[in-house]
C-alpha positions in Angstrom: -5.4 -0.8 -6.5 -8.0 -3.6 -5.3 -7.5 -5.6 -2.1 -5.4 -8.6 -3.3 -2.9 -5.7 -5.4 -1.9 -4.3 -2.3 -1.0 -7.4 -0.4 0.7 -8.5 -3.5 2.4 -5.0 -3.1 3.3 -5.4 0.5 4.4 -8.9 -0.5 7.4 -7.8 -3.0 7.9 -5.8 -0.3 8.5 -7.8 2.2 10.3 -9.9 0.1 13.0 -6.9 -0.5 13.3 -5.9 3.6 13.8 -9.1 4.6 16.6 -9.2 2.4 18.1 -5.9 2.9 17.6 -7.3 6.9 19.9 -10.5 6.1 22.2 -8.6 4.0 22.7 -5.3 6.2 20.9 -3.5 3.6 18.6 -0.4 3.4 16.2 0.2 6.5 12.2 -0.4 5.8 11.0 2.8 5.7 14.0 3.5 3.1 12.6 0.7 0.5 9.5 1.4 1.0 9.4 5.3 -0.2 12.0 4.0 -3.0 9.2 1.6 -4.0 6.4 4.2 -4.0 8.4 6.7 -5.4 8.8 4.3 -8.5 5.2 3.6 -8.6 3.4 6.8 -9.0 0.3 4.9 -10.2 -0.2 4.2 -6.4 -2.6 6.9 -4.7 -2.4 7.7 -1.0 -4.8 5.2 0.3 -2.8 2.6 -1.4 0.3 4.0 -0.1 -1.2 3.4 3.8 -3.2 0.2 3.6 0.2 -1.1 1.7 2.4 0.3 4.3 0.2 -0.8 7.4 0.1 -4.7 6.1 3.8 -4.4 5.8 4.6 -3.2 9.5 1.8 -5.6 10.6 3.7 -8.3 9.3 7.0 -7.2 10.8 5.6 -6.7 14.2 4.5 -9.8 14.3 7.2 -11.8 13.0 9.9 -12.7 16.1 12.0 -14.4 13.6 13.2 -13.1 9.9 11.1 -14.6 7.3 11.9 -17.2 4.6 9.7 -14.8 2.0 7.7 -12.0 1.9 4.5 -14.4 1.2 5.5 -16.6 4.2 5.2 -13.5 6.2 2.1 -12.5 4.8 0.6 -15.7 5.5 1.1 -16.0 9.3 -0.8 -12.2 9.0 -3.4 -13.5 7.3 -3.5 -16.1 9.5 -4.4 -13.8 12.3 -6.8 -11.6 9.8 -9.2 -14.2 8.1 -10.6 -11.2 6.0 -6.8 -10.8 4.3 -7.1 -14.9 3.4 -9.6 -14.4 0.9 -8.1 -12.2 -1.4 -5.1 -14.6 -2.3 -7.5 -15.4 -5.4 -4.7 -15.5 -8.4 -6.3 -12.6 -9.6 -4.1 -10.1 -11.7 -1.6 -8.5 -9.7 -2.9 -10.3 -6.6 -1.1 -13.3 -5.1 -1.6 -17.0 -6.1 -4.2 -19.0 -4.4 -2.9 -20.3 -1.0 -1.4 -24.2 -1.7 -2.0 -26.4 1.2 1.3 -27.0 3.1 2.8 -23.5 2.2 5.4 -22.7 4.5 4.1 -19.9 6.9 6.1 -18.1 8.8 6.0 -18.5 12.6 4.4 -15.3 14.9 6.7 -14.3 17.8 7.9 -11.2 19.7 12.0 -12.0 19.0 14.3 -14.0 18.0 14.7 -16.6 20.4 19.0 -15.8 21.0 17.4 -12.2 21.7 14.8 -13.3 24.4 17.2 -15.4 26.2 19.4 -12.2 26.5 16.6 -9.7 27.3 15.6 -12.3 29.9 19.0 -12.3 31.6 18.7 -8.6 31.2 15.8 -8.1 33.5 12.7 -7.5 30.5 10.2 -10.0 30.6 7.7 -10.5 28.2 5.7 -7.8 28.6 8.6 -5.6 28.4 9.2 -7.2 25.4 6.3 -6.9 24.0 6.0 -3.4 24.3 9.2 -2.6 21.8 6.6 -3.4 18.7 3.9 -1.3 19.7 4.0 2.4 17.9 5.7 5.3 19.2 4.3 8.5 19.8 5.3 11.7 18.4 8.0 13.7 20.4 8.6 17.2 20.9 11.9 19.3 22.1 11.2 22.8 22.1 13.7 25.2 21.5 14.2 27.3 24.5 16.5 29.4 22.8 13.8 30.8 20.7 10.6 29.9 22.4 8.3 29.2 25.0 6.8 25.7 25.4 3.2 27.0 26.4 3.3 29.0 22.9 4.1 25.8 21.2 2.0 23.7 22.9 -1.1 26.0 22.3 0.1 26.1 18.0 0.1 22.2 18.1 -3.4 20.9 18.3 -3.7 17.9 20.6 -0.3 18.3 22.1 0.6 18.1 25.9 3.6 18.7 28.3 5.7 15.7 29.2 5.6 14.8 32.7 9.6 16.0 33.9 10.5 17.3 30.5 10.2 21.3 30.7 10.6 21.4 27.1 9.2 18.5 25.9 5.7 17.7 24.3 3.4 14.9 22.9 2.4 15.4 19.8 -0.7 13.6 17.7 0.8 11.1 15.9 -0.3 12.4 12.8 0.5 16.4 13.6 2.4 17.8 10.6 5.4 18.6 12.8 7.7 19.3 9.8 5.0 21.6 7.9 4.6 24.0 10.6 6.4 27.6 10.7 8.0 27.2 14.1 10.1 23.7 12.8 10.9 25.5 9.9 12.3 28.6 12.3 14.1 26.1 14.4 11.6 26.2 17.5 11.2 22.5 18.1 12.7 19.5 16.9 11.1 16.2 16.9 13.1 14.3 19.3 11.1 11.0 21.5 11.3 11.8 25.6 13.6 9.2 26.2 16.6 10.9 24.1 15.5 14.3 26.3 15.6 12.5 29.5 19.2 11.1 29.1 20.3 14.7 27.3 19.4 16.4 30.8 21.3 13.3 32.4 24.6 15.2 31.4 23.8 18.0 33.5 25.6 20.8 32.0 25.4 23.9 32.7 26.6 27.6 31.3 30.1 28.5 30.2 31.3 24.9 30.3 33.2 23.0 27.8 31.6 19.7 26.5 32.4 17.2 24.3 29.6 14.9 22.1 31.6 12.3 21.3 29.5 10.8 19.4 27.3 13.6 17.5 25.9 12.0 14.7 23.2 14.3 13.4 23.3 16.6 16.8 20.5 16.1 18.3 21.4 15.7 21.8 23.9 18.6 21.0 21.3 20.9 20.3 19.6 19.8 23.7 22.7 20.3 25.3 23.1 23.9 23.5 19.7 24.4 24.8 20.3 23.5 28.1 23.6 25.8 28.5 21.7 28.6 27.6 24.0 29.0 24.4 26.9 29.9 27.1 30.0 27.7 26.9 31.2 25.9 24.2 30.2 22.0 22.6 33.0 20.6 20.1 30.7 17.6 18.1 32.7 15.1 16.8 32.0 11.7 14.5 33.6 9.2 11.9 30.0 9.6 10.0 30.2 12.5 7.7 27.0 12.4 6.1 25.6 12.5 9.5 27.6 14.9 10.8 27.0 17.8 7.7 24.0 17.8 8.9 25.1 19.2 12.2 25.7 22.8 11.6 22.8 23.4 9.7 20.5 22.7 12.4 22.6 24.6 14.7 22.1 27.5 12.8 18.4 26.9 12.0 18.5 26.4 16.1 20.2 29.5 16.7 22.7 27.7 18.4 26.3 29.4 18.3 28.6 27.5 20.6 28.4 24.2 18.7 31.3 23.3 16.1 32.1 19.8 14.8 35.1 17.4 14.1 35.5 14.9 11.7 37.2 12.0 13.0 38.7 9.2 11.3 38.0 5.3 12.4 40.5 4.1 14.7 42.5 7.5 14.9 39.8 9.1 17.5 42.7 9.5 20.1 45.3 11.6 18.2 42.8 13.6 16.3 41.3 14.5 19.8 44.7 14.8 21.7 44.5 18.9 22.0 41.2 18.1 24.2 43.0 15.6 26.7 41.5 16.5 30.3 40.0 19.7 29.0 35.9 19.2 29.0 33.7 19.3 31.8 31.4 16.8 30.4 32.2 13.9 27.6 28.7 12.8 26.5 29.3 9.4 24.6 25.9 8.4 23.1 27.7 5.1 21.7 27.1 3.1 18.7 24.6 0.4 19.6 21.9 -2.2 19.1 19.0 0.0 18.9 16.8 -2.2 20.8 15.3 0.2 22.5 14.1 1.8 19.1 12.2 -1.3 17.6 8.9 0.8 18.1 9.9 2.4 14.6 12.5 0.3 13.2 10.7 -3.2 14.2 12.6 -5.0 11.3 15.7 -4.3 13.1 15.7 -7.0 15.1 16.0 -9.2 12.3 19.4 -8.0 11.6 21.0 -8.3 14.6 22.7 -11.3 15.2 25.6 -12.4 18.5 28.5 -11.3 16.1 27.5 -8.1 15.4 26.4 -7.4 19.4 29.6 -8.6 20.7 31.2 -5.9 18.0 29.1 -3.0 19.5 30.0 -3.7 23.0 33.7 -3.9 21.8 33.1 -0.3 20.2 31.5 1.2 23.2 33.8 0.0 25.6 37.1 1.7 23.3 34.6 5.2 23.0 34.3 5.1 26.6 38.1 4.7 27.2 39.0 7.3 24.9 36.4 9.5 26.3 37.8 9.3 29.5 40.8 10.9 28.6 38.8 13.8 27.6 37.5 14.8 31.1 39.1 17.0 33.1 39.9 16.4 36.9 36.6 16.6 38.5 34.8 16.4 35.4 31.7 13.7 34.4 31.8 11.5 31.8 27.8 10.4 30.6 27.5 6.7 29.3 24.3 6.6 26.4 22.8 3.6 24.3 19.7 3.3 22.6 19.3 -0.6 24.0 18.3 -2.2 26.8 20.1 -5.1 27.0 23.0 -5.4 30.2 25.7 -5.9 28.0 25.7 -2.6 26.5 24.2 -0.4 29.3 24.4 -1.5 33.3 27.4 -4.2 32.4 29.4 -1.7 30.1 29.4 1.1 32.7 29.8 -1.4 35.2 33.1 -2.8 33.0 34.2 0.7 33.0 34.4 1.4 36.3 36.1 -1.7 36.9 38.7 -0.3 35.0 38.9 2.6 36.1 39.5 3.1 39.9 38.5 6.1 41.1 35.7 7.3 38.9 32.0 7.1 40.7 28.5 7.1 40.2 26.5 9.8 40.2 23.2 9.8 41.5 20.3 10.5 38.6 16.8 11.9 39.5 14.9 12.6 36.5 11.6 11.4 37.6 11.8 9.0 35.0 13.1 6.1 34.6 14.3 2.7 36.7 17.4 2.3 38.5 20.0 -0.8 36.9 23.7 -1.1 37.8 25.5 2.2 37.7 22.6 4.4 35.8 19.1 4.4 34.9 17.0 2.2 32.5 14.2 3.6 30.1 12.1 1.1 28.5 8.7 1.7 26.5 6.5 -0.3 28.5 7.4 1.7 31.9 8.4 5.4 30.8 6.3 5.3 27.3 9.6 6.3 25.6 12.2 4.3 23.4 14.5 2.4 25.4 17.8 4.1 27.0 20.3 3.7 29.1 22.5 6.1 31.0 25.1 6.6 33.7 27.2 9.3 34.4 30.4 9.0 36.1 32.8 11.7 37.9 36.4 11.7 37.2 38.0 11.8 40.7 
């Protein structure tokens, strides 16, 4: 493919993510390999320069695009050399017509500013969420050593406060190598290992992950209780959640088992678990702010509505998770955002309602103090953004 086929390319592309972003559709990454995988024709350079104009033009972009070619535009805009090549040539894209819309460069939305503003980023902070995130590591202490894996992965180094974490080479072949494949490591960023250790479990204990998904954080927690105890994973999402167990056994993790819950019926199905667990890890549905490093078009789909339903959701999880810890026990508050509303202000809102229940203190070496818990963001930790809190039962 010549020059002005690939930005044609990453044009059509655009054109169909900033549609599946209006709609709720499919994520980037998702149309994009659905697009290659229909276009064998395209070789791998193709595939990269394609894929790099389409992420530079979603990082750029504050605001969701009218078209894909709008959105090209305000890139070329910025990259003279990408101007020339709208030539009408076959398969490129027509000659640029003076007056074409363009579509306007910015960091957010401007409703999502305001409200990371108010929540204490500024725009450095905010810049920071569309920069690229580096390449995680968990290693398995179940089945190995960190220094063993560290010295197999070229490039890699330990993570300040992490004992089993590592920084890969973005472009290490995690996935290809024999210890993923024997369950050694996972790929997991620093920021969902710092808030994992957050719980503080220990052997022997019984813990709840309320919100599993596809287990990552339970396999941290597995890790971290020394396979000792016992970890009942529970979701509505069952795709998600089949994934669970075979991880766990790839993991060599034994004291895991998983619950399929139905929407809305969370609190019978988990009524033989009332006051039993030593720790209730809810790693809530959320924004995903703090993950815009490698979904960047995701704050195009975000919208008031759908944040005010989120903190509704988290705010139900947490209550019903508190019913879950027993007398003493701690109940951990996690969300993938860094906005108030759904970290500080929602634990906050919880202990409001729930006299009694305290804070406890969190030294990670990592992260910044806000309300009740702890705030990671990418521009001060060099992780994806988290929040967490964890609060005793009295």
């Amino acid at each position: 493919m010549n020059p002005a086929a690939r930005i044609q390319a990453a044009i059509d592309l655009l054109d169909k993510i900033t549609a599946a972003a209006r709609d709720q559709g499919g994520s980037a990454d998702t149309i994009i390999a659905k697009w290659f995988a229909e276009r064998r024709y395209a070789g791998s350079k193709d595939r990269r320069a394609i894929r790099e104009l389409v992420y530079d033009a979603i990082r750029m972009l504050g605001e969701r695009p009218e078209t894909g070619r709008a959105a090209m535009l305000a890139l070329a805009g910025r990259r003279p050399e990408l101007a020339e090549w709208f030539d009408g040539s076959p398969y490129g894209p027509a000659p640029i017509a003076p007056g074409e819309p363009i579509a306007e460069a910015g960091v957010l939305p401007r409703w999502l500013a305001e409200a990371f503003a108010a929540s204490g980023l500024d725009s450095d902070e905010q810049e920071a969420l569309l920069e690229r995130a580096p390449l995680d590591i968990r290693v398995n202490t179940l089945k190995a050593d960190p220094a063993v894996i560290q010295a197999e992965i070229s490039g890699s180094v330990p993570l300040p406060c992490l004992p089993a974490g590592l920084r890969a080479p973005s472009d290490a072949p995690i996935e290809q190598l024999p210890s993923y494949k024997d369950g050694k490591l996972e790929v997991q960023d620093a920021g969902s290992q710092f808030v994992s250790l957050a719980a503080g479990v220990e052997r022997g204990q019984h813990v709840i992950d309320l919100c599993a998904g596809g287990g990552g954080k339970t396999l941290a927690l597995a890790a971290a209780m020394a396979n000792h105890g016992s970890i009942l994973a529970c979701d509505i999402d069952r795709p998600r959640l089949s994934r669970l167990m075979p991880r766990a056994e790839r993991a060599g993790v034994s004291i895991a088992e998983t619950r399929l819950l139905n929407p809305n019926q969370e609190r019978a199905m988990l009524a033989d678990q009332t006051g039993r667990a030593d720790v209730v890890l809810v790693d809530a549905p959320c924004s995903g702010t703090g993950t815009w490093r490698r979904n960047p078009e995701a704050r195009w789909r975000l919208n008031p509505q759908r944040l005010d339903r989120y903190v509704a959701t988290q705010a139900a999880l947490l209550d019903i998770a508190a019913d879950l810890v027993r007398p003493g026990g701690v109940l951990v508050h996690v969300v993938c955002s860094l906005l108030d509303a759904e970290g500080a202000g929602q634990a906050q809102a919880f202990l409001d309602r729930n006299p009694g229940w305290t804070v406890e203190p969190l030294a990670l070496g990592a992260g910044t103090p806000r309300g009740p818990g702890v705030r990671f963001t990418p521009l001060r930790d060099s992780t994806d953004g988290f929040f967490v809190a964890r609060m005793r039962r009295p």
